[in-house]
C-alpha positions, 0 to 999 in steps of 0.5 A: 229925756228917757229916749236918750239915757236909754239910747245911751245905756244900749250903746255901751251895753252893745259895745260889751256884749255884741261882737260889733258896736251897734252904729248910732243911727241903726239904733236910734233907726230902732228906738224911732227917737228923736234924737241925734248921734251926737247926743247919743255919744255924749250920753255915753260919755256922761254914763261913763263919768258917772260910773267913773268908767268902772265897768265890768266884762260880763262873764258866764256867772252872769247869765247862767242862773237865768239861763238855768232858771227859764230852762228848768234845769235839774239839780244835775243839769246845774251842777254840771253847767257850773262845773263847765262854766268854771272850766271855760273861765279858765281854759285858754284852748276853748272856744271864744263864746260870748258870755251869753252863749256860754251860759247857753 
């Protein structure tokens, strides 16, 4: 059931990106499937073991050639992002974005 694997799929991505983990029946309230929580739960677990739970924090470099691409970024404009990008991978006093907002 493709309702399913993608209710599954957007719970684990939740739990990386966003600053809370999305409750199931909000997001199965916004994929109007038929399905139940439980299902939701084993679904992720399955993905876990799938993966063999070898999942990576996204970090700035994953956003960032997108980001540059739908603004239109000049050769300047990129090369000072990605000189920013690498400073904030490895300043511990800045901010605590999310990678998304990083790149942004």
């Amino acid at each position: 059931r493709s309702e399913l694997l993608a209710a599954g799929v957007l719970a684990l991505a939740g739990k990386f990106e966003e600053d809370y983990a999305v409750r199931y029946d909000e997001l199965l309230g916004a994929l109007q499937a038929e399905v139940k929580a439980e299902e939701v739960h084993g679904m992720e677990v399955r993905l876990l073991q799938t993966l063999q739970y070898r999942l990576n924090m996204p970090v700035v470099w994953h956003h960032l050639p997108w980001f540059l691409e739908v603004v239109g970024a000049s050769v300047e404009q990129r090369a000072v992002a990605e000189y920013v990008s690498e400073v904030g991978l490895t300043a511990l006093d800045l901010p605590r974005w999310r990678p998304s907002e990083h790149a942004a």
